[in-house]
KEKE-3310 file (N, C-alpha, C; in steps of 0.2 Angstrom, whole numbers, plus 5000, padded with zeros to 4 digits):
npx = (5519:5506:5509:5509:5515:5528:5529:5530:5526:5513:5509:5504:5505:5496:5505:5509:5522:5539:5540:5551:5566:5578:5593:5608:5611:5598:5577:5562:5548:5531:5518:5506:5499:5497:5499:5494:5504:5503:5515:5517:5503:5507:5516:5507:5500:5509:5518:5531:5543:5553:5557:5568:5568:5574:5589:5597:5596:5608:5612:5604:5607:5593:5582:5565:5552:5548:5541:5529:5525:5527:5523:5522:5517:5522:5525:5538:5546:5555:5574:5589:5606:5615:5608:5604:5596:5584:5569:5557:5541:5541:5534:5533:5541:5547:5560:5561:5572:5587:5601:5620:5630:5644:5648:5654:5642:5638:5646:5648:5635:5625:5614:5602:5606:5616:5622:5619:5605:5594:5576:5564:5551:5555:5566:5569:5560:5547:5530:5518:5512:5513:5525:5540:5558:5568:5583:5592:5595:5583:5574:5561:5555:5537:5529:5516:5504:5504:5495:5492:5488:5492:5506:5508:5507:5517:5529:5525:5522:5535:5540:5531:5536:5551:5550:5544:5555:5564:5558:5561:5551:5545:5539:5522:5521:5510:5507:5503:5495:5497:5486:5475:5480:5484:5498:5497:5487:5495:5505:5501:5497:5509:5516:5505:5513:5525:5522:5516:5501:5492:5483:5479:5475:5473:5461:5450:5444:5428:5428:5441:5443:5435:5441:5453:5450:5446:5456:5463:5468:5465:5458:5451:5451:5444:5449:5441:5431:5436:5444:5458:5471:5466:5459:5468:5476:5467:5464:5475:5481:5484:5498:5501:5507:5519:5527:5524:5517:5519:5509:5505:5507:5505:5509:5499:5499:5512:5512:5501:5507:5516:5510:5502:5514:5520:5531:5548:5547:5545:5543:5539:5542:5537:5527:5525:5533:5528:5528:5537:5536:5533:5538:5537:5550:5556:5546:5548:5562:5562:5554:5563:5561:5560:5563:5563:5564:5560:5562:5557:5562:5574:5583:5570:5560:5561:5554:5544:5537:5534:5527:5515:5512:5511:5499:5499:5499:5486:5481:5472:5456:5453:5460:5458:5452:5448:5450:5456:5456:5475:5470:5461:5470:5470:5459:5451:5458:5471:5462:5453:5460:5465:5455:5438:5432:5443:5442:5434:5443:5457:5466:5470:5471:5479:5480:5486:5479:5466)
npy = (5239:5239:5247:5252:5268:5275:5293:5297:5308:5307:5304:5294:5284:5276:5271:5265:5257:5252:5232:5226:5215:5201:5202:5195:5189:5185:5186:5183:5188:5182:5193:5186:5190:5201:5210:5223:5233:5237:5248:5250:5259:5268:5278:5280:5288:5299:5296:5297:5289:5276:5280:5283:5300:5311:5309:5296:5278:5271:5260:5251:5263:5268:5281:5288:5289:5274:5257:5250:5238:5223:5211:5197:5184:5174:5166:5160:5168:5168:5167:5172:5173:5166:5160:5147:5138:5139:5139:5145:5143:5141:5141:5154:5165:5181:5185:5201:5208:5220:5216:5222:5212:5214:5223:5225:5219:5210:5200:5194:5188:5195:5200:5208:5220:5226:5238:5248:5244:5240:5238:5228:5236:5249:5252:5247:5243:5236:5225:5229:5227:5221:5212:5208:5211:5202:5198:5181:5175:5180:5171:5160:5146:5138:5125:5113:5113:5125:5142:5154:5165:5161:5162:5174:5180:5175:5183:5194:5185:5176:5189:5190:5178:5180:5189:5181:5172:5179:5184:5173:5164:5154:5135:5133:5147:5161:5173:5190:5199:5213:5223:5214:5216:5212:5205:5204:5192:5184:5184:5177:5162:5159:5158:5151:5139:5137:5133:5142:5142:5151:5164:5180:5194:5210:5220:5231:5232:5225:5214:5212:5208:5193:5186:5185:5176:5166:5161:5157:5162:5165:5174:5188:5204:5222:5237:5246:5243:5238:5240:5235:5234:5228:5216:5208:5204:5199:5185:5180:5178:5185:5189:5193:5196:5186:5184:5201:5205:5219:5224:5234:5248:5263:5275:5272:5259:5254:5258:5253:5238:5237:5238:5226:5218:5205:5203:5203:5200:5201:5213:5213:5224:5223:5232:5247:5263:5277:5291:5300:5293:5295:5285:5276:5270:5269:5261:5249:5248:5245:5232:5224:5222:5219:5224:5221:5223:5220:5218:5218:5203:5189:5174:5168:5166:5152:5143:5151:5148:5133:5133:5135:5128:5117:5120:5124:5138:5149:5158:5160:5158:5167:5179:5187:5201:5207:5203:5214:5223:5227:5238:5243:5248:5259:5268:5257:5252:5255:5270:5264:5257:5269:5277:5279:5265:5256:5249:5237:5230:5217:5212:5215:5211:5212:5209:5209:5202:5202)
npz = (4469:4483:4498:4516:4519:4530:4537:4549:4563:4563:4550:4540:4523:4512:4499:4481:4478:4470:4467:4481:4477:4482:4489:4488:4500:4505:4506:4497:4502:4502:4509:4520:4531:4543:4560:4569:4579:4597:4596:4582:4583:4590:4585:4574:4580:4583:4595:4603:4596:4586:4571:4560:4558:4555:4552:4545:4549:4560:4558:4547:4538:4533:4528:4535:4520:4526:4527:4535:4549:4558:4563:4556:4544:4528:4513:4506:4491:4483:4482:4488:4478:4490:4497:4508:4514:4515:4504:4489:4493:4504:4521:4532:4546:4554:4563:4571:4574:4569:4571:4570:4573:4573:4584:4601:4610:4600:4596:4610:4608:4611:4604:4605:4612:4604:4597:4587:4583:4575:4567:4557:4549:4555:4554:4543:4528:4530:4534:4531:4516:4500:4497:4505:4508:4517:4528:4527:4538:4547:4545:4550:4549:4546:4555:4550:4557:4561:4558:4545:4551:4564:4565:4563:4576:4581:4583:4595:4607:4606:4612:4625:4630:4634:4641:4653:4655:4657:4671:4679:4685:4693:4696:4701:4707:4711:4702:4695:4683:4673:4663:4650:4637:4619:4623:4634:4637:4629:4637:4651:4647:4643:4654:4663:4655:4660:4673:4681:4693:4700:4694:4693:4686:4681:4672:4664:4654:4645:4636:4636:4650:4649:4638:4645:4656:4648:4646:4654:4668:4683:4691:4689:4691:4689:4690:4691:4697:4708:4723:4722:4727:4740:4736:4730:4741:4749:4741:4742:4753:4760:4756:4742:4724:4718:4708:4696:4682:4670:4659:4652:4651:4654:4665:4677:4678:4680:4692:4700:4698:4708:4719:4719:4721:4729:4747:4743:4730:4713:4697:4680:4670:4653:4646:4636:4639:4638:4643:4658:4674:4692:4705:4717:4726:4739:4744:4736:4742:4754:4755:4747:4734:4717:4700:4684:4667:4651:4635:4620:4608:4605:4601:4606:4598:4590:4603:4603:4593:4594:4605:4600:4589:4600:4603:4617:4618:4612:4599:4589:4583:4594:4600:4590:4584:4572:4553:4541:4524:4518:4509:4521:4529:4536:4540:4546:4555:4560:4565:4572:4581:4588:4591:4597:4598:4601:4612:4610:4603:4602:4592:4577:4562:4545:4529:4513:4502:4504)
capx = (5515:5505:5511:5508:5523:5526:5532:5534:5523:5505:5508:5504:5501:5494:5506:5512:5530:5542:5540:5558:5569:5582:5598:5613:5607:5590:5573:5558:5541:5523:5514:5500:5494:5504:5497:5494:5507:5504:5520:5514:5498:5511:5520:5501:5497:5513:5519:5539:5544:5560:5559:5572:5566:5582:5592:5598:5596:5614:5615:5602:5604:5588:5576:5557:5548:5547:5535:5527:5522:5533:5521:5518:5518:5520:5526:5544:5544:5563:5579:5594:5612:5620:5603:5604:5592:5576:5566:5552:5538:5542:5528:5539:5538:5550:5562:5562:5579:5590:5606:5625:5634:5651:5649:5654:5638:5634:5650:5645:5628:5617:5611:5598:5609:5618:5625:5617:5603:5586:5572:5560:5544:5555:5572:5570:5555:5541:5526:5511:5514:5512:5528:5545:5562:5570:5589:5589:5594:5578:5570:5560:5550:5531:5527:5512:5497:5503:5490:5499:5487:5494:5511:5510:5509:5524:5533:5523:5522:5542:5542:5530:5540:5557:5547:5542:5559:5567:5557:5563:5548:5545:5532:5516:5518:5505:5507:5498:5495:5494:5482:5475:5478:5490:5505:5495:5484:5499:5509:5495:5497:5517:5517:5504:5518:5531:5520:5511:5496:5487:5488:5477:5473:5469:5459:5445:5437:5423:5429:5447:5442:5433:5449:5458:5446:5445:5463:5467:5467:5462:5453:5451:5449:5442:5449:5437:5425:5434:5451:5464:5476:5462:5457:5473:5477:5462:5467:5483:5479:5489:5506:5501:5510:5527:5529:5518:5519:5517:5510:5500:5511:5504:5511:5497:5499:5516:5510:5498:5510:5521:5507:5501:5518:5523:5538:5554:5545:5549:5542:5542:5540:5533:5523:5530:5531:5530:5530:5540:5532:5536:5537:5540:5556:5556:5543:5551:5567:5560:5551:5568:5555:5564:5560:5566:5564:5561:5562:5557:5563:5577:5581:5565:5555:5561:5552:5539:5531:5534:5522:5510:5511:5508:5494:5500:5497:5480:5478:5466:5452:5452:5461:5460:5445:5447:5454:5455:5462:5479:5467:5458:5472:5471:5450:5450:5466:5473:5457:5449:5466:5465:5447:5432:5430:5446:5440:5432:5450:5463:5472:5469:5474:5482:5480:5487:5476:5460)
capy = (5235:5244:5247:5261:5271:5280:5298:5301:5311:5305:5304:5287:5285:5272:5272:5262:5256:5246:5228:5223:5209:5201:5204:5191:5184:5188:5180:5188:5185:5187:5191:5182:5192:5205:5213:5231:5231:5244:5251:5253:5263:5274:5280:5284:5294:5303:5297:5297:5282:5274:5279:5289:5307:5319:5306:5288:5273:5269:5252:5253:5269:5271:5286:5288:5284:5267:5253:5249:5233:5218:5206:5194:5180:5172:5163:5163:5167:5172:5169:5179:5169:5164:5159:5139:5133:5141:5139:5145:5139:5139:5144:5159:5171:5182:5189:5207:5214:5219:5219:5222:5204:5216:5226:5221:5214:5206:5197:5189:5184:5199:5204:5215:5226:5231:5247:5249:5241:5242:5232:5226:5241:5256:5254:5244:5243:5232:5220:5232:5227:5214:5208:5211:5205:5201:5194:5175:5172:5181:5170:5155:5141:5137:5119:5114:5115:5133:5142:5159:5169:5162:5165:5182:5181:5174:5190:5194:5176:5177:5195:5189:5172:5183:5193:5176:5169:5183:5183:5165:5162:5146:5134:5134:5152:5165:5178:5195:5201:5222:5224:5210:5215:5206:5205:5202:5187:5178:5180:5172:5155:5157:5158:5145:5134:5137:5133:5146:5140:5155:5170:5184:5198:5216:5224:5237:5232:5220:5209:5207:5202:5188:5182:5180:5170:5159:5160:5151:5167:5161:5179:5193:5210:5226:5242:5250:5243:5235:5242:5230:5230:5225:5210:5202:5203:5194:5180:5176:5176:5193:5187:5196:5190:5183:5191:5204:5207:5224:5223:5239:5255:5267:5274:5269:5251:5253:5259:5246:5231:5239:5239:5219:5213:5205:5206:5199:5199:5204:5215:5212:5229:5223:5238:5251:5266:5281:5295:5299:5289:5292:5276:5274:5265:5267:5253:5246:5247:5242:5225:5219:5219:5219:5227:5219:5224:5216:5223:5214:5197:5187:5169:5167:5162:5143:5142:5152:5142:5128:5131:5136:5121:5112:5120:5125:5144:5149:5163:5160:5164:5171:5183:5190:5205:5208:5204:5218:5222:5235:5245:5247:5247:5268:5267:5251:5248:5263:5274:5260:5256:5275:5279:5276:5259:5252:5245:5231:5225:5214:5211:5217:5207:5214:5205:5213:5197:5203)
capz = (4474:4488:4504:4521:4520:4537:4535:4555:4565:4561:4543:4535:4517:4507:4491:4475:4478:4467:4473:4483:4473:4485:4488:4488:4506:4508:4506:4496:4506:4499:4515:4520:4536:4546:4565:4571:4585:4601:4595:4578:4584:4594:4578:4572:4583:4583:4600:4603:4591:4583:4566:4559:4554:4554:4549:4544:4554:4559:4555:4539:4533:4529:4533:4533:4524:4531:4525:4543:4551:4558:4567:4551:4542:4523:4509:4502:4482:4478:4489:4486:4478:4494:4503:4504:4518:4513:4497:4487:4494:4512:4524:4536:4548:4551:4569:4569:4574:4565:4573:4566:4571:4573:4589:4606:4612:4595:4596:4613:4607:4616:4600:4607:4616:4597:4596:4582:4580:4573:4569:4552:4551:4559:4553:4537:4526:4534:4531:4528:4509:4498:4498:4507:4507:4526:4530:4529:4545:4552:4544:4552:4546:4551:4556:4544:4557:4562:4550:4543:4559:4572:4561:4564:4583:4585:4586:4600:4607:4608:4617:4631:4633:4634:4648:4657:4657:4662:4676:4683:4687:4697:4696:4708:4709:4712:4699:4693:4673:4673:4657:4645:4628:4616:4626:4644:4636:4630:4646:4654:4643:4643:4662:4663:4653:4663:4677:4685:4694:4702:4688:4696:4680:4682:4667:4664:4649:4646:4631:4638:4653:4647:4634:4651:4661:4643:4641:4661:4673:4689:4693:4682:4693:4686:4696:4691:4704:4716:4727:4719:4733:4744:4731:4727:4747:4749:4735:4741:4760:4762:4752:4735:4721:4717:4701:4693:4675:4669:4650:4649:4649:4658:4673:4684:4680:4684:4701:4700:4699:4713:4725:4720:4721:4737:4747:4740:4724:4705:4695:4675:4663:4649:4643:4635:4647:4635:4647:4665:4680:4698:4705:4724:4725:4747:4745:4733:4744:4761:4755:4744:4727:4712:4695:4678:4661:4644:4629:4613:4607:4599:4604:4608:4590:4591:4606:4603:4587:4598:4609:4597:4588:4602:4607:4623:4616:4607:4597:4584:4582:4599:4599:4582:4584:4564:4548:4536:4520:4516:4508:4526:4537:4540:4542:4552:4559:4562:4568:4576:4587:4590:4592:4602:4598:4602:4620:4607:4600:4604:4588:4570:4556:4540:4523:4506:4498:4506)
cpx = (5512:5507:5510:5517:5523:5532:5535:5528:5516:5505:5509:5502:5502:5495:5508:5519:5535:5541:5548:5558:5576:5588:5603:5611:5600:5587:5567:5550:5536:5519:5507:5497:5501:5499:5498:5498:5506:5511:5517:5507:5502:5513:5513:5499:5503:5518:5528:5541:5551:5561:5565:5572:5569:5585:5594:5598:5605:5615:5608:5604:5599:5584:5569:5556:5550:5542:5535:5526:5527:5530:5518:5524:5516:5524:5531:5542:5551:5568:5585:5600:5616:5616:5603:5600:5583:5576:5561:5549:5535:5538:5534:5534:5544:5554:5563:5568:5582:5597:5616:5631:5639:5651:5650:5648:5635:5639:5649:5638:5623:5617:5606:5601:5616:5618:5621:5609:5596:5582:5568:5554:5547:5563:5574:5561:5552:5536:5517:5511:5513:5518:5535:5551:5566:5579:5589:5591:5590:5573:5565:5553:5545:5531:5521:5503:5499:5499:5496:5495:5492:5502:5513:5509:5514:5529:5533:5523:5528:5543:5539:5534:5546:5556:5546:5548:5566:5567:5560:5559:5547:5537:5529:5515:5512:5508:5502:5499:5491:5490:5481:5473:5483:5495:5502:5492:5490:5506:5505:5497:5505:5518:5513:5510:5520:5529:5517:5505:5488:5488:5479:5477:5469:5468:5451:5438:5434:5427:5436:5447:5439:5439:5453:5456:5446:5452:5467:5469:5463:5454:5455:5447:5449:5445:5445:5431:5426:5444:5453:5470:5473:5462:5461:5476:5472:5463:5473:5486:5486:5497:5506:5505:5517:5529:5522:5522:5515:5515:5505:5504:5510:5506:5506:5497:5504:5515:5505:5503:5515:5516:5503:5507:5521:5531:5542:5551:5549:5543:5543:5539:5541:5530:5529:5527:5533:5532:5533:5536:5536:5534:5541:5544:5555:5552:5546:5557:5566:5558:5556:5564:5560:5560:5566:5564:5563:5558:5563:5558:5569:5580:5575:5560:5555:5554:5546:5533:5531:5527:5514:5509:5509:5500:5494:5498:5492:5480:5474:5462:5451:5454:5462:5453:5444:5452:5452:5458:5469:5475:5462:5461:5471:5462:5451:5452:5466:5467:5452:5451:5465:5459:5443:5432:5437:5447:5436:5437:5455:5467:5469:5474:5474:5484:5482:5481:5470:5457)
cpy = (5241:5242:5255:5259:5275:5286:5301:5307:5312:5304:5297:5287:5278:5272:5267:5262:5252:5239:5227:5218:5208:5203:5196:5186:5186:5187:5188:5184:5188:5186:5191:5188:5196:5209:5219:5231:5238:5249:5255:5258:5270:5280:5283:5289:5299:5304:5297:5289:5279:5276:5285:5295:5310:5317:5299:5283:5269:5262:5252:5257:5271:5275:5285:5294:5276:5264:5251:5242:5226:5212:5203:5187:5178:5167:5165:5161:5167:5170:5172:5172:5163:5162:5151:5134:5134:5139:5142:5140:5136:5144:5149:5162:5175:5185:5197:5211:5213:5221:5218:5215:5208:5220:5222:5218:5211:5200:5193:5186:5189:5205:5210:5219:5230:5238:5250:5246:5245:5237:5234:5232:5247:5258:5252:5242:5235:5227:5222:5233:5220:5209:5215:5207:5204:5197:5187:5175:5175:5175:5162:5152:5139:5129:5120:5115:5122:5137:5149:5164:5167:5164:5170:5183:5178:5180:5192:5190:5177:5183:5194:5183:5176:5186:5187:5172:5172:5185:5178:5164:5155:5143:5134:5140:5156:5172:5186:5199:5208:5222:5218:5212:5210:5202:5202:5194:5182:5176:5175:5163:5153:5154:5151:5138:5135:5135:5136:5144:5145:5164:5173:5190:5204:5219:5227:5234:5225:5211:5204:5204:5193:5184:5180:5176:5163:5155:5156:5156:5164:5168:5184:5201:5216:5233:5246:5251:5242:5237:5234:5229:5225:5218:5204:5199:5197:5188:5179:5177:5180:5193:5190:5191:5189:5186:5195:5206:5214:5225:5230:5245:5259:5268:5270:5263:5251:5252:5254:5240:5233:5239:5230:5215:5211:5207:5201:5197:5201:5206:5215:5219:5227:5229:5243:5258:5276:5290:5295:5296:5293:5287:5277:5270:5265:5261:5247:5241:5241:5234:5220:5217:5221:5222:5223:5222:5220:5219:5217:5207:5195:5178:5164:5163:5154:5139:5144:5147:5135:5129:5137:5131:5115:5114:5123:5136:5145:5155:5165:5156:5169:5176:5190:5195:5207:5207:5210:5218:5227:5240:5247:5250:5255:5268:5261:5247:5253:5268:5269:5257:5262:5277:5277:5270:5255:5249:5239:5227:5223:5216:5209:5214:5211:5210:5209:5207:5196:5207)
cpz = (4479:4493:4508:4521:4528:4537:4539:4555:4562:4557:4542:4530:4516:4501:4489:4475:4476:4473:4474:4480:4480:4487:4489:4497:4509:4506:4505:4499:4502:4506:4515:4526:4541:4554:4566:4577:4588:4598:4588:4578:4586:4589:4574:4574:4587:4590:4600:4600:4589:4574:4564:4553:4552:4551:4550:4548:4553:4557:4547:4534:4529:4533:4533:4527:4523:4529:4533:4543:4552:4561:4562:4549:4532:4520:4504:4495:4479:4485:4484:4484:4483:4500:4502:4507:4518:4506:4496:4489:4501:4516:4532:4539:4550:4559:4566:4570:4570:4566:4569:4566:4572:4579:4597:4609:4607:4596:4604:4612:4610:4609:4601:4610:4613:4599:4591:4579:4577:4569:4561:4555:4554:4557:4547:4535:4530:4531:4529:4521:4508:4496:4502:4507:4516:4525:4530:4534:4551:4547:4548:4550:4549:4552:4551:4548:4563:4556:4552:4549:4565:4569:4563:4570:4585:4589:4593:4607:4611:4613:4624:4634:4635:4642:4654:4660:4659:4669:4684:4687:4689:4697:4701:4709:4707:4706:4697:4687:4676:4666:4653:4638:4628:4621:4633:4641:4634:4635:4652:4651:4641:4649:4663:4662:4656:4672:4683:4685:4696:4699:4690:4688:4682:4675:4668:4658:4648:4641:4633:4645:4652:4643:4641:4655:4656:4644:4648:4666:4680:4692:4689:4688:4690:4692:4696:4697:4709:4721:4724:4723:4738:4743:4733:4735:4749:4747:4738:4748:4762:4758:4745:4731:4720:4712:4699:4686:4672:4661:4648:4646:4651:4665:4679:4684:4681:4691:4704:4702:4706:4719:4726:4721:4729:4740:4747:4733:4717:4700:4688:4671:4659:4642:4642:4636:4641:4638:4655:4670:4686:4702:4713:4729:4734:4747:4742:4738:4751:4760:4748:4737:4721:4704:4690:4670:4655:4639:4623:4613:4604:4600:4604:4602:4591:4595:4607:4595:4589:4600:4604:4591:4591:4606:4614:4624:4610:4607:4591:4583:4589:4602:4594:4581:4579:4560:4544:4528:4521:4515:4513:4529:4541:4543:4548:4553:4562:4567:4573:4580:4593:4592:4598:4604:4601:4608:4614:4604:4603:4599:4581:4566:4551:4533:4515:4502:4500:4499)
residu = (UNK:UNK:UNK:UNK:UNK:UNK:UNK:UNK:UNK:UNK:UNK:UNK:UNK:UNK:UNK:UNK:UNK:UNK:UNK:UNK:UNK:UNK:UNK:UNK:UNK:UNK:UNK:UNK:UNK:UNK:UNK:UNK:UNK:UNK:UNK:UNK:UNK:UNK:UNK:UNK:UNK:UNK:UNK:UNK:UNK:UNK:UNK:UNK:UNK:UNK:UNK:UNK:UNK:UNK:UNK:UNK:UNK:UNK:UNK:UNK:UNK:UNK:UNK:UNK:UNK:UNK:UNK:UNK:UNK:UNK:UNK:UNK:UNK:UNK:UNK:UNK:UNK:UNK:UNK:UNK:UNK:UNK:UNK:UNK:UNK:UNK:UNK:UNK:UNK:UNK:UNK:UNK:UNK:UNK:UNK:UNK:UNK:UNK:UNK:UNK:UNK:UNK:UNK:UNK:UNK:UNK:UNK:UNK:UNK:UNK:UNK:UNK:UNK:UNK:UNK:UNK:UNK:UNK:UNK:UNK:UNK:UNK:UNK:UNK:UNK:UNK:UNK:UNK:UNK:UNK:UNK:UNK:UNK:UNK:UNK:UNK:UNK:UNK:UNK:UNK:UNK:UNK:UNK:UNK:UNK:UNK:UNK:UNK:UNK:UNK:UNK:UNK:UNK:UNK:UNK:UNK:UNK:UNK:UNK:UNK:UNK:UNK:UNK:UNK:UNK:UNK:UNK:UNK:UNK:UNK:UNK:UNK:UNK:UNK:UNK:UNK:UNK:UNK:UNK:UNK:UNK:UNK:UNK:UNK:UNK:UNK:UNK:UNK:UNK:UNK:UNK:UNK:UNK:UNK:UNK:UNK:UNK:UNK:UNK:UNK:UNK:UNK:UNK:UNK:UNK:UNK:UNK:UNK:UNK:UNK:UNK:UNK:UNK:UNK:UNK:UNK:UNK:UNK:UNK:UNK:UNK:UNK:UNK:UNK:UNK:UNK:UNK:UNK:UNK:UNK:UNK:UNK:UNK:UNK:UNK:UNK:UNK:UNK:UNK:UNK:UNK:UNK:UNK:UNK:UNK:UNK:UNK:UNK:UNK:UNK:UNK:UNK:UNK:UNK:UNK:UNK:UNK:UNK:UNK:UNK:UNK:UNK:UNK:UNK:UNK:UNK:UNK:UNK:UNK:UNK:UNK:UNK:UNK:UNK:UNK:UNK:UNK:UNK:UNK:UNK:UNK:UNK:UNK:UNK:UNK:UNK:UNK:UNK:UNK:UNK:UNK:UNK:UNK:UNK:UNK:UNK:UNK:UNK:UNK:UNK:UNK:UNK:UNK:UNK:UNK:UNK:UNK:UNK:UNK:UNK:UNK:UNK:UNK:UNK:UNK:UNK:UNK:UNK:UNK:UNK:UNK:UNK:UNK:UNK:UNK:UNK:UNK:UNK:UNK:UNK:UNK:UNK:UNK:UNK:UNK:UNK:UNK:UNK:UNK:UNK:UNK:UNK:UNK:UNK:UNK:UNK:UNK:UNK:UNK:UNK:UNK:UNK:UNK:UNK)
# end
């Protein structure tokens, strides 16, 4: 079958790889459609990543290369001897960690904070292929008017709700979204759910701001043109906001959310922050503002194809700025993430069945 291999440090190929056959508990997918996740561009363009290049992924043991890509959805064909609650035929999508169940914080339930762990696309072969096999207990079932698009947002879906409810967000409040790509447009629509009424949104580029004024953003500022502390000051009759969600990754939208967040607020990192920031914690100190973290998803899935089943979260066709095939993904996935052009993308779609 074909599948991008990823070799580590800028090297992706496009080869011919036996297809995967299950194993004793584990479930063979034919995937229907799979996402370019910022993460995954990262690893393209060589930036400090998770794959394991020296050597083995402690709880996989497996090295690069690595079939890529974990934001997807498809169609169970095979399950494994001792898998009894899936079937051929079942329309899936899939959780991405992949932790050991035997460490002390798997054994209390805080699987993401595994000693070991590692995740589908960087620690075990991935969904940039046309089939893959996955553990069944990542596996989770779509409803039938989830199409297999919005399928593959779930992943993400999940990561900005874990961001949202980590927060403890309260209804009525005033909020602020640092960046709208992927990740900022559906904290927008999560938050809304959870009751945020006045959602304040800083971005630069033409297309995303418009997605967030569609998407229930109250105001959409550009920093580009207009002082942003000044703005939000303005809008919120000098109290800034109650939380700020950081979904870009760049230090200065760190510095950004720290200077729109009010006092006694909370800060949510989001974004993934790939080089050192200074970050000026005495303000932080003085006005009791709080800074939180979130990191991925697990939990989270149930509730997120909920609210994409209900509607309450939209992300197709609107978010979706191209389907391609596998055989483009390095042309016009990859280079078109990376490139000029990528101020016209949200979220690139990936089909082996194109």
């Amino acid at each position: 079958m074909k599948a991008l291999l990823q070799y580590g440090g800028k090297d992706m190929r496009l080869e011919d790889v036996p297809e995967p056959e299950p194993g004793l508990d584990e479930v063979k997918i034919k995937v229907k459609w799979c996402g370019i996740c910022g993460s995954d561009v990262h690893e393209y363009q060589g930036l400090p990543g998770l794959l394991p290049i020296k050597k083995p992924h402690p709880g996989t043991g497996k090295m690069v290369p690595i079939i890529g890509g974990h934001e997807f959805s498809g169609d169970v064909v095979k399950v494994g001897d001792e898998v009894k609650d899936i079937n051929p035929g079942d329309r899936v999508t899939v959780k991405v960690i992949l932790p050991c169940y035997k460490c002390y914080y798997c054994k209390q339930g805080k699987y993401l904070y595994c000693d070991v762990i590692g995740a589908i696309g960087s620690a075990r072969d991935g969904a940039f292929a046309e089939f893959i096999t996955v553990p069944h207990r990542n596996v989770y079932k779509l409803p039938e008017n989830v199409t297999y698009e919005m399928g593959a947002f779930t992943e993400p879906l999940a990561c900005a709700l874990r961001g949202v409810k980590r927060s403890r967000l309260k209804p009525g409040s005033t909020i602020s979204i640092i960046g709208a790509g992927p990740i900022g447009l559906l904290t927008i629509q999560v938050a809304m759910a959870y009751g945020a009424e006045n959602i304040i949104v800083f971005e630069r580029l033409p297309k995303r701001i418009r997605l967030a004024k569609e998407l229930g953003a109250r105001e959409v500022i550009n920093p580009d043109e207009v002082n942003p502390e000044k703005a939000i000051v303005e809008l919120t009759e000098g109290r800034r906001a109650d939380t700020v969600f950081e979904c870009a990754g760049p230090c200065e939208a760190m510095l950004l959310a720290e200077k729109v967040c009010g006092k006694g607020g909370t800060i949510v990192e989001l974004g993934v922050m790939v080089n050192p920031c200074p970050f000026p914690f005495s303000s932080l100190h003085m006005r009791e503002k709080t800074i939180i973290t979130s990191n991925s998803c697990d939990e989270e899935y149930t509730e997120a194809i909920s609210l994409l089943a209900s509607g309450k979260v939209k992300c197709d066709p609107l978010m979706i700025s191209s389907k391609i095939s596998l055989d483009d993904i390095l042309e016009k996935g990859f280079e078109e993430l990376s490139g000029e052009r990528r101020s016209e993308h949200c979220k690139i779609l990936v089909s082996p069945e194109l």
